[in-house]
KELUM-89485 format. One record per residue: x, y, z of N, C-alpha, C in turn. Coordinates in pm, whole numbers, padded with zeros to 5 digits, always signed. Example, Ala and Ser with C-alpha at 12.3 -4.5 7.8 and 13.67 -1.06 7.14 Angstrom:
% residues 2
+01319-00569+00780+01230-00450+00780+01320-00330+00780+01285-00225+00708+01367-00106+00714+01290+00003+00787
This chain:
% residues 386
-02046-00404-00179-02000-00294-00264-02012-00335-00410-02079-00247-00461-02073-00290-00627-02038-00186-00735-01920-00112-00687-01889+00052-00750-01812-00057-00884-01780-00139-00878-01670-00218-00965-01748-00388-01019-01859-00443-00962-01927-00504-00989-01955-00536-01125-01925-00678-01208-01909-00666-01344-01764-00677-01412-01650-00647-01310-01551-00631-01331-01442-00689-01278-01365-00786-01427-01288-00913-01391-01136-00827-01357-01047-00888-01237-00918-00871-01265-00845-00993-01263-00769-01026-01271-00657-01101-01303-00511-01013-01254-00529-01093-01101-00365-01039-01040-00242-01138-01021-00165-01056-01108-00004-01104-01125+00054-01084-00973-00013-00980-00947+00068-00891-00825+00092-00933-00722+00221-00937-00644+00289-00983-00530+00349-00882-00432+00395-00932-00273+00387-00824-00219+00312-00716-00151+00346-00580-00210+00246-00488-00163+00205-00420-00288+00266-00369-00367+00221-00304-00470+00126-00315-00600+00173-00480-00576+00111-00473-00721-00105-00575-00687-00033-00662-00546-00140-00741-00483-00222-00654-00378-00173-00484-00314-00279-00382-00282-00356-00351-00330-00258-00334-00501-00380-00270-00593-00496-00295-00614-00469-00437-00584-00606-00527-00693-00709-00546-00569-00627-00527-00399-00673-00541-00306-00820-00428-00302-00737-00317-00324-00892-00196-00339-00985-00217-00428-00904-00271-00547-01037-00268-00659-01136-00404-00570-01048-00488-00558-01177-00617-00493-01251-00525-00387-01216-00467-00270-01309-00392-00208-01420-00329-00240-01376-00277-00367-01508-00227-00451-01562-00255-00560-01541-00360-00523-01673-00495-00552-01633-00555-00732-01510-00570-00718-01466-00618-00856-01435-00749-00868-01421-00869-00923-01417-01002-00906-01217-01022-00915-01190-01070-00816-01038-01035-00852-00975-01206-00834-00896-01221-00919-00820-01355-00933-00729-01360-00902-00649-01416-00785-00532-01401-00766-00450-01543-00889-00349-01469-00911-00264-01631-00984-00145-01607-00956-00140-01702-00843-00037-01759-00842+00058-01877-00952+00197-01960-00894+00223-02059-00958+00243-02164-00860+00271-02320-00908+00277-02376-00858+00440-02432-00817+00546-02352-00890+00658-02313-00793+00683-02160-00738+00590-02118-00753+00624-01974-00699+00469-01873-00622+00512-01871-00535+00396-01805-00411+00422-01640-00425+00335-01625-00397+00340-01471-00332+00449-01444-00209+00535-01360-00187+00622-01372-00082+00595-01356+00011+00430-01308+00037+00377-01238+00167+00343-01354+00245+00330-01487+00147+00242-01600+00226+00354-01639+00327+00501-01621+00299+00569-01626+00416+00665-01502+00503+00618-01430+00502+00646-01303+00566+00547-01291+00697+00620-01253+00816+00789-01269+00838+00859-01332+00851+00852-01449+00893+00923-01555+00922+00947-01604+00784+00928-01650+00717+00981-01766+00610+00915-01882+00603+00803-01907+00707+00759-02052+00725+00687-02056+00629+00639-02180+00614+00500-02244+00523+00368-02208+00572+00301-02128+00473+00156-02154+00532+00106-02184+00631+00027-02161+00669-00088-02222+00734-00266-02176+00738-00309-02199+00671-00448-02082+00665-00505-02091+00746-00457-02115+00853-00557-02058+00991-00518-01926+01045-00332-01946+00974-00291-01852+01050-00197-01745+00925-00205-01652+00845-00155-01600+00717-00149-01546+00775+00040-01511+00750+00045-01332+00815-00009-01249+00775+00005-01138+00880-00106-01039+00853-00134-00914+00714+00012-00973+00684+00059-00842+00538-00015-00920+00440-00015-01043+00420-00060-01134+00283-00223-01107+00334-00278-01124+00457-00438-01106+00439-00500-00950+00415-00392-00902+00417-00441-00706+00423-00453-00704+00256-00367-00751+00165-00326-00787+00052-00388-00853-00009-00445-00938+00011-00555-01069-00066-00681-01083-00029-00739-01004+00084-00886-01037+00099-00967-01030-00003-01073-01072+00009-01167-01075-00072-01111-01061-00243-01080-01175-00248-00975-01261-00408-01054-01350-00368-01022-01460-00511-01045-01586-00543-00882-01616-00575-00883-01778-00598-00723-01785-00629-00710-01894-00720-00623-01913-00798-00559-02010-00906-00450-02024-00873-00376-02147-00904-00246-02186-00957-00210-02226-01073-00100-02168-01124-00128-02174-01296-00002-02131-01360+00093-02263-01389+00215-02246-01405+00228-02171-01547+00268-02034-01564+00300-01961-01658+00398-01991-01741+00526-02071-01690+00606-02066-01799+00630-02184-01907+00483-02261-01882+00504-02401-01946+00389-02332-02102+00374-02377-02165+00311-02365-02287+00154-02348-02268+00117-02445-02194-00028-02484-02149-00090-02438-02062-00013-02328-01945-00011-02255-01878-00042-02119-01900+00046-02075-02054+00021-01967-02112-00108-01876-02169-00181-02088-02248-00274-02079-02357-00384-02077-02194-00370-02087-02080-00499-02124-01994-00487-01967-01948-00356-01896-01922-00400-01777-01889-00467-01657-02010-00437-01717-02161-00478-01613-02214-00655-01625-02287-00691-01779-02221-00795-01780-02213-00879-01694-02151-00808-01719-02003-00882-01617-01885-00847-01434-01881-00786-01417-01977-00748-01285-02032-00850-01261-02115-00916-01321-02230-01004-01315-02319-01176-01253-02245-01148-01333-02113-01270-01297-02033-01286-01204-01946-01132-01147-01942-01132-01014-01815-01125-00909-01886-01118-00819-01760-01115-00654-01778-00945-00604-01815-00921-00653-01663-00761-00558-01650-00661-00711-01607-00523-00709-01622-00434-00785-01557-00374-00676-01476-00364-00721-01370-00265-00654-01265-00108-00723-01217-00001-00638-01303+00147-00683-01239+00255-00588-01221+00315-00647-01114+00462-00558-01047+00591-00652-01066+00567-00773-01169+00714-00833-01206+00824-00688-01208+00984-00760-01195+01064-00723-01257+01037-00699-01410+01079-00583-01457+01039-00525-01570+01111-00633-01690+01052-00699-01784+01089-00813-01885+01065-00889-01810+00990-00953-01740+00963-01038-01687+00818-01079-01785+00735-01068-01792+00627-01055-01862+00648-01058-01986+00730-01042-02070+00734-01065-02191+00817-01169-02198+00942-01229-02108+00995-01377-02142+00851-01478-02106+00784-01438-02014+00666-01536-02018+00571-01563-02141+00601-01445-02234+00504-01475-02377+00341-01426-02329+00356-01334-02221+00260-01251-02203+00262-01093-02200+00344-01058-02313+00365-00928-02322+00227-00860-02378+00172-00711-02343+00082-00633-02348+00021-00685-02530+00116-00693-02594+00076-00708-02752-00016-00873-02731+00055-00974-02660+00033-01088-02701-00130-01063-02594-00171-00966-02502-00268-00991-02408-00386-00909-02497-00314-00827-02580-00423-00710-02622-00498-00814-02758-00395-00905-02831-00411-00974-02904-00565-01065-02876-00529-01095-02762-00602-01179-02695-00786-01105-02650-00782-01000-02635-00854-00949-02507-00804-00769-02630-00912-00701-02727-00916-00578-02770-00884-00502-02696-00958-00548-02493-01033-00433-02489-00954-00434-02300-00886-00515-02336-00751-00562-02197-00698-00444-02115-00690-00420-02005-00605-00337-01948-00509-00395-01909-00405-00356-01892-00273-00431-01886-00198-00334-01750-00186-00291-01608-00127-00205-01554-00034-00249-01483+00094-00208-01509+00271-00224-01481+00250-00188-01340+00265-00238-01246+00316-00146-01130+00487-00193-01084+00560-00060-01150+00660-00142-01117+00774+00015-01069+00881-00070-01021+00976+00035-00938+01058+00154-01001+01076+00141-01106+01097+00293-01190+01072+00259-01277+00970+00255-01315+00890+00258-01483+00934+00141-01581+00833+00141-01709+00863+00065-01797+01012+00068-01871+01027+00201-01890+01170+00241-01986+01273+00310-01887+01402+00341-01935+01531+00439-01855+01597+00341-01801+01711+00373-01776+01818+00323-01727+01880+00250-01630+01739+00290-01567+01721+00223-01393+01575+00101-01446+01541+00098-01557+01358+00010-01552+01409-00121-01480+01538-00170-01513+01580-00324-01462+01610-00335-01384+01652-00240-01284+01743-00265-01175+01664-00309-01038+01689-00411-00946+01646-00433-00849+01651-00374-00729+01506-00290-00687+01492-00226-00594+01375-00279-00506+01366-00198-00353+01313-00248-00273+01231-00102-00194+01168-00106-00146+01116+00036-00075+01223+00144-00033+01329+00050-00005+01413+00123+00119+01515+00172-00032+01514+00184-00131+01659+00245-00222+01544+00300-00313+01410+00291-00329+01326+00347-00386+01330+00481-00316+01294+00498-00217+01313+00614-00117+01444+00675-00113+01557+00643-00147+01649+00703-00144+01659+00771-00354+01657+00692-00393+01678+00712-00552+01544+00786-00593+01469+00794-00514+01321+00908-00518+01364+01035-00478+01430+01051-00373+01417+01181-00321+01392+01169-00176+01315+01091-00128+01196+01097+00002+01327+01063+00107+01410+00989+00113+01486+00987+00201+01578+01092+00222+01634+01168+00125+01670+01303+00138+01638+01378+00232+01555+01430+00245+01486+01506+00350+01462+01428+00519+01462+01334+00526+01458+01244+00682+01587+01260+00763+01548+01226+00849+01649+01213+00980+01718+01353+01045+01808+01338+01091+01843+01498+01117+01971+01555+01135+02009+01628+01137+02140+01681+01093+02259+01656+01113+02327+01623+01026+02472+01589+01084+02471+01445+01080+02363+01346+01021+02315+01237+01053+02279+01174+00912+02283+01066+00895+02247+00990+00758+02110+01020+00735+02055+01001+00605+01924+01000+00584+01866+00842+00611+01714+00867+00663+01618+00733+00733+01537+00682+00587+01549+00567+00624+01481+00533+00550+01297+00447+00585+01216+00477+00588+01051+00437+00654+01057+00282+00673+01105+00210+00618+01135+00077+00649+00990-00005+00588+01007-00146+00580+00883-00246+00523+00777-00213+00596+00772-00172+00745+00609-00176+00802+00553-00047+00767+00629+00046+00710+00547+00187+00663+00530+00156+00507+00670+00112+00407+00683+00073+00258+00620+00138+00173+00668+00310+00226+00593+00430+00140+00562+00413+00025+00668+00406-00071+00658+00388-00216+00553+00248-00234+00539+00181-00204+00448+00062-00238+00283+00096-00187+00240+00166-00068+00141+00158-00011+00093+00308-00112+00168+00433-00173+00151+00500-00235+00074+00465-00332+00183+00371-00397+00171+00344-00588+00020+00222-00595-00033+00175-00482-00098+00087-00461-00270+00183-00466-00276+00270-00434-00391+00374-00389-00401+00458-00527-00274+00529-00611-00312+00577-00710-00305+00462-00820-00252+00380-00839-00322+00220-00943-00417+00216-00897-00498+00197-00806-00641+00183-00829-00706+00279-00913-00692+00425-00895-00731+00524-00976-00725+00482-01107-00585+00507-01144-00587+00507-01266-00654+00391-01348-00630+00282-01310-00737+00170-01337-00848+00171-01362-00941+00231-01257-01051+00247-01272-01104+00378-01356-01021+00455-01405-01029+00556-01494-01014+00493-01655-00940+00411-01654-00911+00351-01761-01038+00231-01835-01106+00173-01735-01202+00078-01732-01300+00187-01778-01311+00273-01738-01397+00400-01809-01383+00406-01950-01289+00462-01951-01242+00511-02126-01280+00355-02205-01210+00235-02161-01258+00162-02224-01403+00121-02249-01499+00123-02129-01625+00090-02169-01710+00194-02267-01637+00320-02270-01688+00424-02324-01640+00443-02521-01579+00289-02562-01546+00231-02684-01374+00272-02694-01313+00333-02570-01113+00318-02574-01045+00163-02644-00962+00170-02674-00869+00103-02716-00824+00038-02600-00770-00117-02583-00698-00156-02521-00588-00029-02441-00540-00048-02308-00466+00020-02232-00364-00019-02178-00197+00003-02181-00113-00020-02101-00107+00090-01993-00088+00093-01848-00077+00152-01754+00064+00149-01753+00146+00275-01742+00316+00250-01656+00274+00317-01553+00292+00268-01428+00246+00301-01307+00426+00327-01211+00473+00350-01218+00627+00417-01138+00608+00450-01034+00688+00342-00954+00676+00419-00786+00769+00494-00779+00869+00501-00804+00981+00633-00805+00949+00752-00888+00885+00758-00948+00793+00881-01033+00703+00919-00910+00639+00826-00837+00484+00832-00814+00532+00932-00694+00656+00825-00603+00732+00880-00495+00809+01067-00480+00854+01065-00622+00885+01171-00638+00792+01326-00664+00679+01272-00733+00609+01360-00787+00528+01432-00651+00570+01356-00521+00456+01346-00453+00533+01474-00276+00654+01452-00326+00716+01571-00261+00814+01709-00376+00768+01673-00494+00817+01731-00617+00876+01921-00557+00772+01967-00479+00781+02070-00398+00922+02109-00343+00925+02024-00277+01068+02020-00203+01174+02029-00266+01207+01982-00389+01299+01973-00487+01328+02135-00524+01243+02229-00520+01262+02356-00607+01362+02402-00523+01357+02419-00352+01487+02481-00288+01613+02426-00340+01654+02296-00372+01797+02290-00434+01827+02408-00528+01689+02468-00620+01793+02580-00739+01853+02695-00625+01799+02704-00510+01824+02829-00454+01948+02790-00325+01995+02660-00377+02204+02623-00314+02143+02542-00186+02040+02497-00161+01968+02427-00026+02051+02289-00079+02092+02226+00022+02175+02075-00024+02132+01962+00095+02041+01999+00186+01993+01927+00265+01903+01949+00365+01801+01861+00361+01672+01865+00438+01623+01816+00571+01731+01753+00639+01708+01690+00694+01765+01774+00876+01635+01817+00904+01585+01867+01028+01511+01820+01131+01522+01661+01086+01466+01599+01193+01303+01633+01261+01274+01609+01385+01109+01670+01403+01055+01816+01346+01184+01905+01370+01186+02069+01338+01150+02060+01163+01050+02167+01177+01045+02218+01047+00975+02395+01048+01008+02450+00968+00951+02557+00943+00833+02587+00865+00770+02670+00962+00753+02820+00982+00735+02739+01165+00749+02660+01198+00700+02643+01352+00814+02685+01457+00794+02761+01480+00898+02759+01637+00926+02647+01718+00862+02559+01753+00925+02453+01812+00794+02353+01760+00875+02246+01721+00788+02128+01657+00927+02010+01723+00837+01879+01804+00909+01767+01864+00830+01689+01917+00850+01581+01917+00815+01518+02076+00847+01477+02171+00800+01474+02266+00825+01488+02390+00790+01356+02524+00835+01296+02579+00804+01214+02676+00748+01218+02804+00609+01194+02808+00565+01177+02945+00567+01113+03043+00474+01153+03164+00549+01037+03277+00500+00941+03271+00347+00916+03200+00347+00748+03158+00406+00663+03062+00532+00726+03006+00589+00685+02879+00557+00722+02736+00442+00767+02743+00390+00758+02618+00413+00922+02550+00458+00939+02454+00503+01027+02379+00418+01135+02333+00470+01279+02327+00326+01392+02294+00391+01447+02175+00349+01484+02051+00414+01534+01929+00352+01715+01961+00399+01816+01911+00330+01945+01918+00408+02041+01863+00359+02081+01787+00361+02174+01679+00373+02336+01721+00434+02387+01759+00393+02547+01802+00425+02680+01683+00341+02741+01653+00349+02866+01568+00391+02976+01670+00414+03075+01580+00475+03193+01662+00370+03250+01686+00286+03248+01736+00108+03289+01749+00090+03215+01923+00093+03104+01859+00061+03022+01965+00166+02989+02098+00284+03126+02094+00347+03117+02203+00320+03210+02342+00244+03303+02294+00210+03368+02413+00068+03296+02511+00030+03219+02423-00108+03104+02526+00016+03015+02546+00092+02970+02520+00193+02825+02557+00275+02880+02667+00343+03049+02679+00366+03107+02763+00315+03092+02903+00166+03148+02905+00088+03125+03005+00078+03026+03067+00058+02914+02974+00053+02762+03084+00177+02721+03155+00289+02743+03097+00441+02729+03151+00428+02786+03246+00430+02888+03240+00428+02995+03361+00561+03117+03313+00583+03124+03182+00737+03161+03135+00671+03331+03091+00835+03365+03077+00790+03525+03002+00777+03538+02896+00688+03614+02847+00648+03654+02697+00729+03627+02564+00876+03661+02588+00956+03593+02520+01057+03539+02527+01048+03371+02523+01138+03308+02615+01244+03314+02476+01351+03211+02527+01411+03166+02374+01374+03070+02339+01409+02934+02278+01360+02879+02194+01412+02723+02269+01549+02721+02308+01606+02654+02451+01512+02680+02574+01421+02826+02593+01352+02754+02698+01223+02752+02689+01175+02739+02589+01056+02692+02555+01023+02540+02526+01134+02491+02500+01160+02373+02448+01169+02290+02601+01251+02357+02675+01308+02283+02825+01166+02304+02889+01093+02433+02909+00985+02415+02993+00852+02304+02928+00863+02315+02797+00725+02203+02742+00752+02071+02763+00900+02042+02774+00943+01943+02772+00876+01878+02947+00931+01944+03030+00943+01967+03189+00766+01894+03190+00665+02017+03156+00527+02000+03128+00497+01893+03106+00500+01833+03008+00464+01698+02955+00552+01601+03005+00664+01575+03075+00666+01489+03163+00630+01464+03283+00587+01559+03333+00499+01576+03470+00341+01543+03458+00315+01456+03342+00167+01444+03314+00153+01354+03233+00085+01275+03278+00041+01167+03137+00032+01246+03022+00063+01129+02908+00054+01154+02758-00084+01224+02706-00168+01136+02794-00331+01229+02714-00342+01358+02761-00331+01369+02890-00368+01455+02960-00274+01581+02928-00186+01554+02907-00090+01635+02856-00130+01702+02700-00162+01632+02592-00206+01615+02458-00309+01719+02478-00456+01687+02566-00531+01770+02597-00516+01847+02620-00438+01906+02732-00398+02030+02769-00376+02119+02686-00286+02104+02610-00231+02203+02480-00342+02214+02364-00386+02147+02342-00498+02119+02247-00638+02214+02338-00642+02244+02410-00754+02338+02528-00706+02477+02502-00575+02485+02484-00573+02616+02464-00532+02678+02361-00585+02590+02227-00515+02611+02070-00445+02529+02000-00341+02475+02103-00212+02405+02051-00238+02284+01953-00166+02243+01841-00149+02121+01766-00103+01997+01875-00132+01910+01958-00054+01825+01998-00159+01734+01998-00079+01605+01963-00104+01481+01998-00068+01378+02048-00109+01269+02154-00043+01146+02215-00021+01101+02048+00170+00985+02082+00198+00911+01958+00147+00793+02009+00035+00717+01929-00020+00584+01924+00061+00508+01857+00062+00368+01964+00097+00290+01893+00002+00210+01841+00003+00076+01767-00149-00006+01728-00246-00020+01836-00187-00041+01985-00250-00068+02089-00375+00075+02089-00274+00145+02092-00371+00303+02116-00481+00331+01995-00419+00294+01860-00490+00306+01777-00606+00195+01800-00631+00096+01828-00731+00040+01815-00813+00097+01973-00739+00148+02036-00861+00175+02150-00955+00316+02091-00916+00362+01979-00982+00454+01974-01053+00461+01807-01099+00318+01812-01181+00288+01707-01309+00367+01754-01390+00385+01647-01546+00488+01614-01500+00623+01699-01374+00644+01752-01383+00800+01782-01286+00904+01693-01128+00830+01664-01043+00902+01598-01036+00833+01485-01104+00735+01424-01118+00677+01280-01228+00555+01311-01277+00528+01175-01380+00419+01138-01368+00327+01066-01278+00360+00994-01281+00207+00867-01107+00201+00806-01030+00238+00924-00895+00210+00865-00837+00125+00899-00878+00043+01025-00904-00084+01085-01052-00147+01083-01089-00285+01058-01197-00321+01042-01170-00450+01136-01292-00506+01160-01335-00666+01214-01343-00741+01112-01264-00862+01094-01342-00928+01039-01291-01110+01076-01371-01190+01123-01363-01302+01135-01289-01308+01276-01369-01252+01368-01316-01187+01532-01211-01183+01533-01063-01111+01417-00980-01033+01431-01006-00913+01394-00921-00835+01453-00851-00662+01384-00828-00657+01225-00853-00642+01118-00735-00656+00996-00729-00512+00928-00652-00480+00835-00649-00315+00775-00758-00345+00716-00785-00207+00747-00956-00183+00635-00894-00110+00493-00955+00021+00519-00974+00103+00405-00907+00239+00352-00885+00295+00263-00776+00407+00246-00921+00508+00265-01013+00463+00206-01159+00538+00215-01304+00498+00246-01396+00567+00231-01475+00472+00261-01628+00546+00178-01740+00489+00116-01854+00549+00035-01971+00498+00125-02027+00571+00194-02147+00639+00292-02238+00588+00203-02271+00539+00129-02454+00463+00052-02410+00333+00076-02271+00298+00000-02269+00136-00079-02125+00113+00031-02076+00128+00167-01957+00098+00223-01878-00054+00199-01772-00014+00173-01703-00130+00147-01727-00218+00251-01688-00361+00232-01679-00438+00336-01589-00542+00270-01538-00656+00367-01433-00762+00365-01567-00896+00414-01555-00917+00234-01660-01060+00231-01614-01151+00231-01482-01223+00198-01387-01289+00181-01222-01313+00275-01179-01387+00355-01065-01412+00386-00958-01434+00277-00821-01374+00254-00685-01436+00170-00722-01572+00175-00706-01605+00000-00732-01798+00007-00604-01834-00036-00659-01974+00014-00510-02055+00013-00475-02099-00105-00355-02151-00135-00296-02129-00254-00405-02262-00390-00433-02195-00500-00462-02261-00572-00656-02278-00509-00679-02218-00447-00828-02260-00352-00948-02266-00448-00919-02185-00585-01050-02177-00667-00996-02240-00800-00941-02267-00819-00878-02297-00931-00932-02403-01069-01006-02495-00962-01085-02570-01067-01211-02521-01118-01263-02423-01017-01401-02368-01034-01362-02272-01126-01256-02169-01124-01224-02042-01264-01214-02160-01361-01148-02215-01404-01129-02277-01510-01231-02314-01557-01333-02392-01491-01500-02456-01569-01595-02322-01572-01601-02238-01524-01704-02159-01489-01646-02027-01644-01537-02021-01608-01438-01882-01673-01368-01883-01808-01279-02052-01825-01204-02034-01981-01292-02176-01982-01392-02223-01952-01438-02343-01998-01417-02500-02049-01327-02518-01952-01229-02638-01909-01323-02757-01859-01331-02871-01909-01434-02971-01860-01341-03047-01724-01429-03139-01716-01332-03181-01577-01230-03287-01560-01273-03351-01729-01073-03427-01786-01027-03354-01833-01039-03202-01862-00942-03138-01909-00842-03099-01799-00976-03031-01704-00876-02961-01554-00777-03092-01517-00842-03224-01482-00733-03326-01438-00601-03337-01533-00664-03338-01648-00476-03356-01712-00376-03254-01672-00467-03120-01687-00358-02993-01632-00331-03004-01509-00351-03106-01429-00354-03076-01309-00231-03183-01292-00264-03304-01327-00160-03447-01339-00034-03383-01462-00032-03288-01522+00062-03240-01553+00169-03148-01504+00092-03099-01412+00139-02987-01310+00110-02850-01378+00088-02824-01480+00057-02711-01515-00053-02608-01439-00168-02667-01356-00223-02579-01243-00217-02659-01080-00267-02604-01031-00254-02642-00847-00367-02617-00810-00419-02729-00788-00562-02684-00699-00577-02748-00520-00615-02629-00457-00585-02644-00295-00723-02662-00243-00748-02652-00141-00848-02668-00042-00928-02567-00068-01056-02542-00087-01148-02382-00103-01126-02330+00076
């Protein structure tokens, strides 16, 4: 892929948000640096468990997150650390970070000191409620992002607390991760096109909010809660349902689509809503999940078996192509999209910590090879195994 080819990043970013971002742009074909430090990792390298490393075996969130990177270690808060990153700022495009907000400027790498450095710098924040307001400092996590957004509002179902999507979905992060690439790469525009240096505020609680903004207008009209569980309107019966192989059927019914749903039941024209619900229910447990799925789907109906990963990967090249990929005879996440001339691909495995580190430095800010050793016998960088 070479939609981005030509084009340096430099990622701060940890996690999901801020190390996705840079994840897409590397997909499309941008040279991406991960920097780490040499007391401080990415948190993904030990997620879930907590253990240490091992690069045979990186959990699976840190390799979805870091493929196809290069990597440094490169202690930021020492002096010499500073002057080596704003070397390698001088030579890039964009920095990519999701610090805690002031975090970046006690490091003496605030947007002024990078733009200083680098005219023509993109600088993009990805961070949990914006650069400025009242909340910019406060420590949040997906799960109070979703609530202080809005998005949890509306979940779960009545009479019942609001849900929150939890780390393996991590709405607000996998969101704010897909439109930072955009805007990024919109920005790399304006700049090559003679723009000014760029700060990005990238807000996942903005991003989160803006993104069911809709929903918000029923509060003027005295609505104080959303939360209806599978049911939603205009559908007459929307749920799912359990079959007799276990496996779960979701289905959607319009008020259209009850006199064909009628027929297959065997029910009268207009049942109520209790027994439409009891007979589909009845139906789809008397039948496997597919077969069941099919059925309704034969004669109009919205339904689908609920996959789990198992299901989802059995139905690679038929119900998707590139949202799971192969690579290095595993499964790993592919792509949010995919471009039919130039298709992305995963050229690179997540590297281990510090793995390129001597090579950016000679190749990139032009570091000889007693220079790299002193920084290195100083501790100011970390260089690992390629």
């Amino acid at each position: 892929m070479s939609v981005l080819k030509g084009c340096r990043i430099l990622d701060l970013g940890i996690i999901t948000a801020g190390a996705a971002t840079s994840a897409i742009l590397a997909d499309l074909g941008a040279e991406v640096i991960k920097v780490e430090s040499p007391t401080y990792r990415d948190p993904f390298r030990l997620w879930p468990n907590g253990a240490p490393e091992a690069q045979a075996d990186l959990p699976p969130l840190f390799r979805a997150t870091n493929r196809n990177k290069s990597a440094i270690s490169l202690d930021l808060k020492q002096a010499e650390g500073r002057e080596v990153m704003l070397r390698l700022v001088a030579a890039s495009d964009v920095v990519v970070e999701n610090f805690r907000r002031g975090v970046l400027p006690k490091l003496g790498l605030a947007f002024e000191t990078l733009r200083a450095a680098n005219d023509k710098i993109i600088l993009a924040s990805v961070s949990s409620q914006g650069e400025t307001g009242p909340d910019a400092a406060h420590v949040s996590y997906g799960s109070t992002l979703e609530a202080v957004a809005g998005f949890a509002w509306g979940t779960g179902y009545a009479d019942d607390g609001p849900m929150v999507s939890g780390r393996d979905v991590n709405y607000p992060d996998q969101v704010a991760a897909i439109f930072a690439a955009g805007m990024i790469t919109t920005a790399l525009r304006s700049v090559r096109n003679g723009g000014p240096a760029v700060h990005l505020d990238l807000s996942q609680r903005d991003l989160t909010s803006f993104l069911i903004g809709e929903a918000f207008l029923s509060t003027s009209m005295g609505e104080t809660t959303r939360q209806d569980g599978n049911a939603q309107a205009p559908f007459v019966l929307q749920d799912c349902f359990k079959a007799a192989d276990g496996l779960w059927v979701a289905a959607s019914i319009r008020r259209d689509d009850v006199k064909a749903l009628c027929g297959l039941l065997g029910l009268t024209p207009a049942p109520t809503q209790a027994a439409l619900r009891s007979a589909l229910g009845a139906h789809i447990a008397a039948h496997g999940g597919k077969a069941a799925a099919h059925g309704l789907q034969a004669i109009g109906l919205a339904a689908a078996p609920v996959l789990d990963g198992a299901g989802m990967v059995e139905l690679q090249d038929e119900s998707w192509s590139y949202a799971i990929q192969c690579f290095e005879d595993r499964r790993v996440k592919g792509f949010p999209f995919q471009i039919e001339e130039e298709p992305l691909t995963i050229e690179r495995p997540a590297p281990s910590v510090g793995a390129d580190t001597a090579a950016i430095l000679a190749s990139i800010a032009g570091y000889g090879e007693s220079e790299i050793a002193a920084l290195a016998k100083a501790g100011i960088i970390e260089t690992g195994p390629a």
